[in-house]
C-alpha positions in Angstrom: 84.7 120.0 173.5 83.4 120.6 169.8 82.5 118.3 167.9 84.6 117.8 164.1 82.4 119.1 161.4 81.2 116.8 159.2 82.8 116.3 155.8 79.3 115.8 154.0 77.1 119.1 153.7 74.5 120.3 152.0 76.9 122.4 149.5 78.9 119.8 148.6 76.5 117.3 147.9 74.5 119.7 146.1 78.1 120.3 143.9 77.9 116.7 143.7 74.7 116.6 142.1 75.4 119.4 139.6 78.8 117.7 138.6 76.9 114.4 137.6 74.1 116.6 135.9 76.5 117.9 133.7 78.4 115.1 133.0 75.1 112.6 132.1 74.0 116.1 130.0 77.9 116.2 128.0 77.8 112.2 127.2 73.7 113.1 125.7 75.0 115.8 123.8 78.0 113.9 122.1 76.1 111.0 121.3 73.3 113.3 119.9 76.2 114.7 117.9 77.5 111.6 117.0 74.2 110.6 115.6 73.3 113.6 113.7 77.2 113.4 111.9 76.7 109.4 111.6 80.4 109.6 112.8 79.7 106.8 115.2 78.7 104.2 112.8 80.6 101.6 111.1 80.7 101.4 107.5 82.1 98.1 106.5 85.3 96.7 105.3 84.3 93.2 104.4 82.0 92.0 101.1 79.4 94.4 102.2 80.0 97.7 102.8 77.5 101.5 102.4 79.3 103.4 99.8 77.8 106.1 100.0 74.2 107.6 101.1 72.0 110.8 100.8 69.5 112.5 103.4 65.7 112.6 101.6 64.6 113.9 105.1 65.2 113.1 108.9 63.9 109.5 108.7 64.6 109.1 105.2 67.7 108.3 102.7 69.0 106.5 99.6 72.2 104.3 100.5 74.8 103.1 98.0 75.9 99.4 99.3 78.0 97.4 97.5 78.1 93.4 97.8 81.0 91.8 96.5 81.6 93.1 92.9 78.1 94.8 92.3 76.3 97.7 93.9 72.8 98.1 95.0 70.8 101.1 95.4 68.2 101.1 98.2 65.7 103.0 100.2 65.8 103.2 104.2 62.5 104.8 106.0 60.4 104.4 109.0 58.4 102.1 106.5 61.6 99.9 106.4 64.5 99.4 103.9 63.1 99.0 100.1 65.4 97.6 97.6 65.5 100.5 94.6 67.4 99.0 91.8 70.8 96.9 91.1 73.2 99.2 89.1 74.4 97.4 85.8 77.5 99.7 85.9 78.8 100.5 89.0 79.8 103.8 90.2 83.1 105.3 91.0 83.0 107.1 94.2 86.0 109.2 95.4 88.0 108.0 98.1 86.4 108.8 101.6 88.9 110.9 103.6 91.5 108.7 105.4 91.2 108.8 109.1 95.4 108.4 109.0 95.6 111.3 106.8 93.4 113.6 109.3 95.3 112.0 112.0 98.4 113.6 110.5 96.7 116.9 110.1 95.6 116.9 113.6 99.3 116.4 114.5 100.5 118.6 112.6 98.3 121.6 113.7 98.9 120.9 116.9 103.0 121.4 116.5 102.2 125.1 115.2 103.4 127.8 117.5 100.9 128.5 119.9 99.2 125.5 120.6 99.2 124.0 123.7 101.4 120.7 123.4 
């Protein structure tokens, strides 16, 4: 009598390896994204909130926060977060994109002829 092979061999625990190794590698590479973009962070909806902010250099940028009614400008380093200046007038920023509104463009792309429902 033979015996049954066995269910476990070397190919496909090696596939099993290289499945995992790809999967840890996709979930580093969208939270690398997701970093870079800053699409992963929360803005605020409450008394404090960042406006609005602008990239000196990798480590470095000037954020617009607002606190209540007024708005402060500060610094954010490696050195840590430096308070610039309180802005006497505030400033009118345009409304960010709406995520509903993109959610609705998203939909509606995907209705076109020739996209996969």
């Amino acid at each position: 009598m033979v015996p049954p092979a066995s269910p476990v061999s070397v190919g496909s625990v090696a596939q099993l390896a290289l499945s995992l190794a790809a999967i840890v590698a996709l979930i580093l590479a969208v939270s690398w994204v997701l970093k870079r973009l800053k699409l992963g962070t929360v803005r605020g909806r409450g008394e404090i909130a960042i406006i609005d902010q602008l990239a000196l250099s990798p480590r470095e940028r000037i954020v617009l926060v607002r606190v209540g009614d007024s708005q402060l400008l500060i610094g954010v380093g490696a050195g840590g977060v430096v308070g610039l200046t309180p802005l006497v007038t505030p400033i009118a920023i345009k409304n960010p994109p709406d995520s509903a509104a993109f959610a609705d463009r998203l939909r509606e792309f995907m209705k076109r002829p020739g996209s996969t429902p």
